[in-house]
N, C-alpha and C positions, 0 to 999 in steps of 0.2 A: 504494500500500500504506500503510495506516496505521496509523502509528508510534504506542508507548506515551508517554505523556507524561514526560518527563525528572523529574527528584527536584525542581530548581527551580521546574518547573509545579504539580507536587503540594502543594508548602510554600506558592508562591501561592494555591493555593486552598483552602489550609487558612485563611491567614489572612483570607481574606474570608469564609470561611464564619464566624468567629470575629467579624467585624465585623459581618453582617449577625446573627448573633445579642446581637448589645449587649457581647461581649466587646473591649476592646482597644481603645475609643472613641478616634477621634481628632477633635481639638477645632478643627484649623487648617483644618478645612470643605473642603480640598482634596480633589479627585476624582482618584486616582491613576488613569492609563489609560495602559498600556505598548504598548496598541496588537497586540498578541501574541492569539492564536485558542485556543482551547483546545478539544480535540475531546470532543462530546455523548457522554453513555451511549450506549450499543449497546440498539437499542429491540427487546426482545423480546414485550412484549403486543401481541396482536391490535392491529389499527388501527380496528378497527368493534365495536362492541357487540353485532351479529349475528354476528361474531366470537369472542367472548368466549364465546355463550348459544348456540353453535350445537347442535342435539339430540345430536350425536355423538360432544361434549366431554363426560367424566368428570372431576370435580374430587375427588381424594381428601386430605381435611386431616386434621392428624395434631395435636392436641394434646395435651401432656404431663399424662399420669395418665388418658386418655380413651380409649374406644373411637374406630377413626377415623369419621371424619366425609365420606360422600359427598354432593358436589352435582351436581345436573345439573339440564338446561332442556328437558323435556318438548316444551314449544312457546313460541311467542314470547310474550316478555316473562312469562313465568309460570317457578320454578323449585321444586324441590323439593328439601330435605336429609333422607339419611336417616342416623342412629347408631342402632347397636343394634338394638333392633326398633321403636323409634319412626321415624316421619315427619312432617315438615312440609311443606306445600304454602305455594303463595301467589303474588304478582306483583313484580315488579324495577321500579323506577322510578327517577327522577334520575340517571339513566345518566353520569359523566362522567370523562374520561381525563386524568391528568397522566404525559407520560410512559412509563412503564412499568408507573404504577398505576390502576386501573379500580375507580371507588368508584359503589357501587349502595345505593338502598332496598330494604329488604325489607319488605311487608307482608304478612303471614300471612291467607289463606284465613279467614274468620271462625268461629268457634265448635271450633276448635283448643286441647288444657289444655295450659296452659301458653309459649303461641306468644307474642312480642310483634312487634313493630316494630322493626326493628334497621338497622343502616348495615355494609355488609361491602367492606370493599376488599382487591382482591388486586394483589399487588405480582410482576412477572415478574423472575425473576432468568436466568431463561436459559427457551427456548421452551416449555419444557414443564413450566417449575417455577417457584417462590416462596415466598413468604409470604404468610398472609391477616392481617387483624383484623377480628372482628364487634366489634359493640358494639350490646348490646340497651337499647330505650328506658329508661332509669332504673337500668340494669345496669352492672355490670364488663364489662369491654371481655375479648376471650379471643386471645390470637392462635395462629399456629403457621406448619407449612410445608404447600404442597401440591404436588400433582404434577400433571398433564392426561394422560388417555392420551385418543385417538381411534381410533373405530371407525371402519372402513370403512364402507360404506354408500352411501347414495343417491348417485346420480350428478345434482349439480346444474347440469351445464354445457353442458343443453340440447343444442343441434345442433352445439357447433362443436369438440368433439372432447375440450374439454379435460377434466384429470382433478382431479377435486373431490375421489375418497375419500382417506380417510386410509393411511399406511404409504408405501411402495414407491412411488413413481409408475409408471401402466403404459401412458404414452405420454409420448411428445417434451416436450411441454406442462404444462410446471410453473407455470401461472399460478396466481397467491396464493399461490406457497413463497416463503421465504426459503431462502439459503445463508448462512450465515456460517464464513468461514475463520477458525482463531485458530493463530496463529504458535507455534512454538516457544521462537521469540528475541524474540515480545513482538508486539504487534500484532495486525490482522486486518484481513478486508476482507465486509462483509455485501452482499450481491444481493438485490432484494428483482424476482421475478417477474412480468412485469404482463400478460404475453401467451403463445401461444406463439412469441414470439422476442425478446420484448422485454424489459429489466430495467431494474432501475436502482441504480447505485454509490452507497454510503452514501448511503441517501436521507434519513437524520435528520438528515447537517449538508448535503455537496456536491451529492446528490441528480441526480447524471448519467447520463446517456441512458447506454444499453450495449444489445447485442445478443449471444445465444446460442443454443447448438447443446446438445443434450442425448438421449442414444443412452440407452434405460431400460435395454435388454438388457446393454451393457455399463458403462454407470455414467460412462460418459467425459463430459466438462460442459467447454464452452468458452466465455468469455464473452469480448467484444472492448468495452472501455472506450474509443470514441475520443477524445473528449477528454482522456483522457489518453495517449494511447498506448500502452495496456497490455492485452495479453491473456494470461489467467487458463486456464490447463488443468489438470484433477486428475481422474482415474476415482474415482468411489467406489463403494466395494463393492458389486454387484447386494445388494437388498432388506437393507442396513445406511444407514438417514437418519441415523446418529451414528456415528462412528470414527475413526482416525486412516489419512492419506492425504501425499502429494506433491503440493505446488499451484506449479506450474512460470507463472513471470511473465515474459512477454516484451514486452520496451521499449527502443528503441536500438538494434535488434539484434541485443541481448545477451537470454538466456534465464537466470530464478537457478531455481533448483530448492530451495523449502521446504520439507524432510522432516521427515516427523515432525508436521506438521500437523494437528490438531482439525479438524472441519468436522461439521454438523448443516445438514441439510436438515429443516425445519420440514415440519407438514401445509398441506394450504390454508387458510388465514383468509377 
């Protein structure tokens, strides 16, 4: 289970981020290293680009004093935004990922009034939402929040059963979900799906093998961590991906029972 970083972590890392911005220069050229781990953001954007653009996803952005602003991806590598009664068409390029933020080209479809060439990064603050920024060639830059709903739809998992649409999953087979637990008392623990039986324990720092049992009819989800010795059981409510639940940890014998727990089951990426 993974622990919130203590007050002391946090002031550490305030003051390196204060040093790597030029603030607080120290001159005695020593490289302080305590040796100490500190645990990565919790990565909520897609992992793939085809991810991001996939035709099912709705990006609705919302900027202050504006009508909102929808995007979505027709087909690959092409996207389209619409406000109000105008549209823009056109194609995505420079596709690249830091993290949790996904920065793309936009070049607009030619002979478009008004269209230019712009840079748009969206930044995931939890699975289904963020921040963006465009910034149009020779422009002020616009930012705001946005949101992702997905539609159900096509079923892309071929012959081997799994389930690709969006919402509810409606077999055993959660491969491309994430789970993420967040604790009451601080903490959390993220699953990220790779099969139908196979997962993996924070895969952005520890990245450990896990296996799981998952019932759609009654929501019950058991994931067994062996290397660490822990396994993970919590029902979540039939056809609720976001709620609050009981995530029961057993290790040593001992069983704790975490109430009152967060949990978001992501769609497929």
């Amino acid at each position: 289970m993974k622990k919130l970083r203590n007050l002391i972590a946090v002031m550490a890392m305030m003051g390196m981020a204060a040093m790597l911005t030029g603030c607080g220069d120290d001159d005695d050229g020593d490289d302080d290293d305590n040796g100490g781990t500190t645990n990565p953001p919790s990565l909520f954007a897609p992992a793939t680009i085809e991810g991001v653009t996939a035709q099912n996803r709705t990006y609705t952005a919302n900027v202050a004093g504006q009508e909102p602003i929808t995007l979505t991806f027709p087909s690959a590598g092409n996207y389209q935004i619409v406000q109000g009664g105008a549209t823009e068409t056109g194609a995505i390029g420079n596709a690249t990922r830091t993290e949790n933020t996904w920065t793309m080209d936009l070049t607009p479809t030619a002979g478009q009034d008004g269209a230019t060439n712009a840079v748009l990064s969206l930044t995931w603050t939890a699975d289904n939402a963020g921040t963006f920024t465009y910034t149009p060639a020779g422009g002020t830059a616009e930012s705001g929040n946005f949101t992702v709903t997905t539609g159900g739809g096509a079923d892309n998992g071929g012959d081997n059963g799994g389930d690709t649409g969006g919402g509810w999953p409606t077999s055993n087979d959660l491969s491309g979900r994430t789970l993420q637990f967040s604790y009451a008392g601080g903490g959390g623990d993220r699953f990220d799906f790779t099969s139908g039986t196979d997962a993996r324990w924070e895969p952005a720092s520890d990245n450990l093998p896990a296996t799981y049992t998952f019932n759609p009819a009654t929501g019950v989800v058991e994931i067994n961590v062996p290397a660490r010795g822990e396994t993970f059981n919590a029902t979540l409510p039939p056809q609720n991906t976001t709620g609050t639940t009981t995530v029961n940890i057993t290790a040593n014998g001992g069983t704790q029972a975490l109430e009152n727990s967060n949990y978001t089951l992501s769609n497929p990426q």
